[in-house]
N, C-alpha and C positions, 0 to 999 in steps of 0.2 A: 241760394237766394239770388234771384236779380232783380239789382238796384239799381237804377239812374238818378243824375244831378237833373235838375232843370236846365241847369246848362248844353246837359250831352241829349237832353229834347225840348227842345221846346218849339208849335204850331199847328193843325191844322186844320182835306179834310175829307171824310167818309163815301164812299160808293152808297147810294140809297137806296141801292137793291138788297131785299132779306133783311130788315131792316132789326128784328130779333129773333134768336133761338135760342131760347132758353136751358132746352136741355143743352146744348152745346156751351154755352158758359159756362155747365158746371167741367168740362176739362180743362181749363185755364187754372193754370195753379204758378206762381213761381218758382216752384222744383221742380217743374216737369220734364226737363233733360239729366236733372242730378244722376242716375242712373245710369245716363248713355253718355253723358260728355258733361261731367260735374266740373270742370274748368269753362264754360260756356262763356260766365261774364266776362272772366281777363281776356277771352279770346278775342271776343267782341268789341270791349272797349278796347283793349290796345290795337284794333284791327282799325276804328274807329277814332280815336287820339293819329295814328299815324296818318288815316287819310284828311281827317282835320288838317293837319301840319303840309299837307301838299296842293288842300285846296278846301278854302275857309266855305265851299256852298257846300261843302259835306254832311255839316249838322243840319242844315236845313232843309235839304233834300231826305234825311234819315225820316226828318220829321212829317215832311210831305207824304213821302212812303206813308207812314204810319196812320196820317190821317188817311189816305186811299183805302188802305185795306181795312182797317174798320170799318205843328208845322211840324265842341266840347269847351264851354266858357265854365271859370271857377264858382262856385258858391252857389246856390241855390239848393231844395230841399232834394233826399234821397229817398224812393219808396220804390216797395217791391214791385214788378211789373210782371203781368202773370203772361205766361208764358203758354204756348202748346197751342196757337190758332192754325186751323188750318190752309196750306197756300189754294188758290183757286188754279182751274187745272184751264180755264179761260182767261183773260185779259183782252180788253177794248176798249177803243180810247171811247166808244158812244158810253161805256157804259159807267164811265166816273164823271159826278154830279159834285160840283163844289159851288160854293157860295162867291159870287162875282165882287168883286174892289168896287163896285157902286150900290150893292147891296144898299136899303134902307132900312131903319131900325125893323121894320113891320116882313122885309123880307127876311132878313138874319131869323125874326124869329120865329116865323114859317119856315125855315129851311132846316135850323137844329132844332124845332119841336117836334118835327119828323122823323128828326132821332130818338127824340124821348129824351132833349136838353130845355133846361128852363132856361130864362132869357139871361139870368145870373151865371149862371154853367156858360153860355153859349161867352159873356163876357170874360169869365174868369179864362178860357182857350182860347180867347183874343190876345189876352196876353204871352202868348207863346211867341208872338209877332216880334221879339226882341233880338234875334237875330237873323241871318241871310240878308234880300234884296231883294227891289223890284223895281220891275222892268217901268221906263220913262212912261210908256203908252199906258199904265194901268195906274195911274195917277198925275201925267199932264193935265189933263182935262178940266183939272181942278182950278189949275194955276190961273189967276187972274178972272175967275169967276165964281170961284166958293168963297162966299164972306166968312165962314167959319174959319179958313186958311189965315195962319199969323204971316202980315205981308213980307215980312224977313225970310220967315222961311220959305215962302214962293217964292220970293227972288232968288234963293240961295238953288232954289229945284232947277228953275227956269235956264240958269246957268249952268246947270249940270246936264240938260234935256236940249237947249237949244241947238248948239253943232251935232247932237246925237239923238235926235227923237226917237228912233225905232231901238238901237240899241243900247243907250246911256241909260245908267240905273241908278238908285241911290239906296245906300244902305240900310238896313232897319235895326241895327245891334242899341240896343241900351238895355241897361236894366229894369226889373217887371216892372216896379214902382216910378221910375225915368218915364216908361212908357203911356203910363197911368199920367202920369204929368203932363208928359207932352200933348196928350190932349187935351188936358184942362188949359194949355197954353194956345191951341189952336196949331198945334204940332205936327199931327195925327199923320202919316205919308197916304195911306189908304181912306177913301170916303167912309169906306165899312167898318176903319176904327172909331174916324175923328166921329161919325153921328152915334158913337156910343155914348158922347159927352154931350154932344149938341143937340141930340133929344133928349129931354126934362125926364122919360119916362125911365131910363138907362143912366144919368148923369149919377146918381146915387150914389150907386156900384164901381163906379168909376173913381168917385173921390173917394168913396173908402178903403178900394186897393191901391190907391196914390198914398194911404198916409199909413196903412198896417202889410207890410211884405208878411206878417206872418200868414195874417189871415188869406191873403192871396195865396200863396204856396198852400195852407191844406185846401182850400176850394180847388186849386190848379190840379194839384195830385189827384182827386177824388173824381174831376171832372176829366183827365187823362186817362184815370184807370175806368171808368165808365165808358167812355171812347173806345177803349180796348174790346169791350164786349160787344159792341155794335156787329150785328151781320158775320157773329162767328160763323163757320162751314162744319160740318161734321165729317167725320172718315169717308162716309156715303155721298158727301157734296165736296171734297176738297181733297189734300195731298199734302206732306210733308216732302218738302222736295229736297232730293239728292244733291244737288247745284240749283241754290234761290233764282239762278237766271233763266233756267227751263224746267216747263214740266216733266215730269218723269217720264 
């Protein structure tokens, strides 16, 4: 079986090429190495916890990955994750489509309806945004001109962005519910969170995974493992690679 916490994934997002194949979902299974390398998970995770321990954008970038091909903290819910996608035997940078830090509520949800996410789904995977970082230039812009922004926390950015505009960052880690607040606070570090609160149409969904982590966690899970099946590849369009850093 492979499990993950919300911890050891949580963000992101999708190539919009091949958008479903059905019959190819149905190889996704959880057990799908049990046979050939039935120690997969400890391998993974302890492969995983170790590069966490040497450099904290580790989780984030797992998670980035993860959104492409379709974002290790304690607590959070455990579900199976189905396993067996195939690697693509191409890669280019023209060809990953992700959802831009300025997004608005109408584009977020043109962008994951395309997936085949409803506008619920598309916020419950916003919440992934709890940990890694972002870059000063993908949320300056804000500073001192979004009335939604709580004025403390633009100052507290501005201070972190001013000697370092192109390279100074500021963290994203809190927890799901933290994060679900922070917007309601006018918190938000990205535009494309904070107007999940500040449009009336999305506010809802917002407060109600501010005040129940359960329900967030199975919405997040179900909306993660649906992610998973986006734009599987079949043996005929794809590869299991020998070393994930080249195609075979």
């Amino acid at each position: 079986m492979a499990s993950l916490g919300l911890g050891f994934f949580v963000a992101a997002f999708v190539s919009a090429a091949a958008l479903r194949a059905p019959p190819a979902v149905a190889q996704l299974r959880p057990y799908y190495y049990s046979s050939i390398c039935p120690n997969l998970e400890v391998i993974v995770r302890s492969s995983v916890q170790q590069s966490m321990a040497q450099s904290p954008i580790s989780a984030p970038a797992a998670l980035r990955l993860f959104f492409h091909d379709c974002a290790v903290r304690s607590g959070g819910p455990f579900y199976e994750v189905e396993l067996g996608r195939y690697d693509g035997r191409l890669s280019t940078k023209a060809s990953v489509v992700l959802p831009h830090a300025n997004f608005t509520l109408d584009q977020l949800n043109a962008f994951f309806s395309g997936l085949g996410f409803s506008q619920s789904e598309m916020i419950a995977l916003s919440g992934g945004h709890t940990l890694g970082a972002a870059d000063c230039p993908f949320f300056q812009y804000r500073i001192g001109t979004d009335p939604t922004m709580d004025p403390n926390f633009a100052s507290q950015l501005n201070s972190t962005c001013r000697s370092n505009p192109t390279s100074g960052f500021a963290f994203l880690d809190s927890s799901p519910v933290t994060f679900y607040r922070n917007l309601q606070a006018g918190k938000g570090l990205l535009g494309s969170d904070q107007v999940l609160y500040s449009d009336v149409r999305s506010r809802g969904t917002v407060n109600y995974y501010a005040t129940d982590q359960g329900a967030f966690f199975g919405d997040f899970v179900a909306a993660m493992t649906k992610l998973g099946r986006v734009g599987v590849k079949t043996v005929a369009t794809g590869e299991i690679r020998r070393d994930c850093r080249f195609p075979n």
